[in-house]
N, C-alpha and C positions, 0 to 999 in steps of 0.2 A: 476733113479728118479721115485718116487711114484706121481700117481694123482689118488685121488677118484673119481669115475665115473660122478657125479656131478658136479664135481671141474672143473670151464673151466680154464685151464692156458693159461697166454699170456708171454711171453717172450719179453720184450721188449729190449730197448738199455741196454748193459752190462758195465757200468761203475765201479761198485760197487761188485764185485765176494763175498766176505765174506760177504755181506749182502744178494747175490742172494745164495749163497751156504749155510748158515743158514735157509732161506725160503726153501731149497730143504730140510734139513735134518728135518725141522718141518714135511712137506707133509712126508717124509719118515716113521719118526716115529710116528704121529696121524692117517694117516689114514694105517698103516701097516697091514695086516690081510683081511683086506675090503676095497683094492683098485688091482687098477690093471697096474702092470711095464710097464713103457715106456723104449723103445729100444734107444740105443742112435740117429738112425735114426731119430724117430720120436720128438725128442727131437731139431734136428736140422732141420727135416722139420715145426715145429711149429714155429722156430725162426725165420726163414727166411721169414716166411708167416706176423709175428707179428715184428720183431723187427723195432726200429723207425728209426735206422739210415739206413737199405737198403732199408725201404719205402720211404725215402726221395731221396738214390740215385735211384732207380726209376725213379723217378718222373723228376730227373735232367735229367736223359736219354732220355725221354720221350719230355724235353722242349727242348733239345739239337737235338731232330731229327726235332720238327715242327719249329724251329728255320733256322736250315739247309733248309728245305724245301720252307720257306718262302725265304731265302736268293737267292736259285735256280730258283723261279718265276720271280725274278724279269729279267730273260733270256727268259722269256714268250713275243711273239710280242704283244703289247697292238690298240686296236684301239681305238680312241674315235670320238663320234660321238654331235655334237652342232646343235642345232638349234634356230631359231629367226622369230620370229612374231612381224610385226608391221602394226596398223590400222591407216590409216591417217583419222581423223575427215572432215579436209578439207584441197582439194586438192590445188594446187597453179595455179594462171591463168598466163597464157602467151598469147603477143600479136604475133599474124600471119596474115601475109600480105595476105590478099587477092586474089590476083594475085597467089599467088602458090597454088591458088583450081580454078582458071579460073574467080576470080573475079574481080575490077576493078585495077588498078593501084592508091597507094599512101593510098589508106584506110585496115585496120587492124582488125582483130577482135580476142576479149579474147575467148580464150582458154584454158579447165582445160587435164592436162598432167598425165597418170599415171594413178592407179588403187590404190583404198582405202588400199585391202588389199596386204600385200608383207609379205611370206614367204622365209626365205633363209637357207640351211642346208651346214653343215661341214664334211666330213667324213675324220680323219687323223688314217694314222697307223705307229708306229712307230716300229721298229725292230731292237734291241741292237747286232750292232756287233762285237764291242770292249768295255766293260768298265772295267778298272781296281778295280774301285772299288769292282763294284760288285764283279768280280771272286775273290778280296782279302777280300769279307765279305764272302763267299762261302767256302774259307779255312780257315777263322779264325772258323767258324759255324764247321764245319768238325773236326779238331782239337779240338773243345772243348768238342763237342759229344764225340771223343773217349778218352778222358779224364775222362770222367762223366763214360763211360763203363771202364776203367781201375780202378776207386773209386769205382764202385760198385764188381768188383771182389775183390778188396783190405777189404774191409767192409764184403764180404761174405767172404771171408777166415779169419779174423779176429773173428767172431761170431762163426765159424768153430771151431777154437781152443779152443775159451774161452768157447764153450758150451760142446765141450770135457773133457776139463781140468777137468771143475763144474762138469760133469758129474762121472766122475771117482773118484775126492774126495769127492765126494758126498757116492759112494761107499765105499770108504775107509772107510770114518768116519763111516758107518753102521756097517762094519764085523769092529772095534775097541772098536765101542760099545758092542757089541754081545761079544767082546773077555773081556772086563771089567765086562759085567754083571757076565760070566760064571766064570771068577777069583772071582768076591764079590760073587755069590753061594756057591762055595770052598772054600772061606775064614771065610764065618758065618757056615759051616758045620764043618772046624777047629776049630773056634771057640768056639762052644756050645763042640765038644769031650774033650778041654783044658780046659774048664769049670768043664767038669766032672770029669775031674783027679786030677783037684784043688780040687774039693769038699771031693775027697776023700784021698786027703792030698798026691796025687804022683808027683805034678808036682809045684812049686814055682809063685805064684800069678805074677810075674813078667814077666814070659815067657806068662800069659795069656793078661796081658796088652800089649805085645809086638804085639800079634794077633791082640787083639781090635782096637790099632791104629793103623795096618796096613789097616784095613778094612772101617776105619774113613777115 
């Protein structure tokens, strides 16, 4: 494959080969002369960098591991921690006997009970030692990951061939052309010498039309 120095190529998804393999053989033959051959390596390292369907598996691999990971937290002990604040405006009175501080018998006196402010705190930790769930969201997460990694080597070796394939009929069609031009060189050089044998009456006007439309 030909790229002009200029020319950034991107390789994207390969759905379409005859219409990516026509774009190869334009670059081939316009910038021919004044560019510079990509290897077929470099041809498949481009693809792999640019094309749309291993960007996407990627990226599936990528949700597939912090999916797992979150799935595996949840085997993390959790503590949580509550707290509560309450202001009493005003407190509530109670009567108390007298007699139970040394004072007389049968008379009472109000009394405010308790303190305005009341704080109270929680501290719980919880520590999962069996849940099914969980451990069967942990293998389903697991399983899908290595799914996403077996569609991403399915998808690199597919781009693998196909960018092979293009690449080599891509060549082909170059030395076919090369081989047509060098035949239509040979053919209008036959051409003009049958011309001149016609003109000089050795050779039947007919054998010279037979040249012409070969070369048509």
């Amino acid at each position: 494959m030909e790229n002009k120095k200029n020319l950034k190529v991107v390789l994207v998804n390969i759905h379409t080969p005859k219409w990516l393999l026509s774009l190869a053989m334009v670059m081939i033959m316009t910038f021919q002369g004044q560019s510079q051959t990509w290897s077929l390596q470099q041809c498949i390292d481009t693809a792999q960098v640019y094309n749309k369907n291993l960007q996407m598996s990627r990226n599936s691999i990528e949700i597939g591991i912090e999916k797992e990971k979150e799935a595996k937290a949840n085997l993390i002990p959790k503590i949580s921690l509550n707290a509560d604040y309450k202001y009493f405006t005003d407190l509530p009175y109670q009567l108390m006997p007298q007699s139970a501080f040394g004072g007389p018998e049968g008379q009472f006196k109000e009394m405010q009970m308790g303190v305005p402010h009341n704080i109270s705190t929680n501290i719980q930790m919880a520590v999962p030692l069996y849940n099914p769930q969980v451990y069967g969201a942990i293998q389903t997460t697991k399983i899908a990951s290595d799914l996403s990694e077996l569609q991403y080597k399915k998808t690199e070796e597919q781009v693998f061939f196909e960018i092979s394939n293009l690449y080599y009929n891509a060549q082909i069609l170059v030395h076919q052309q090369q081989f047509i031009e060098g035949n239509l060189e040979n053919t209008q050089k036959l051409l003009e010498t049958l011309e001149l044998l016609h003109s000089q009456l050795m050779i039947k006007k007919s054998d010279v039309s037979k040249v012409a439309l070969q070369k048509e």
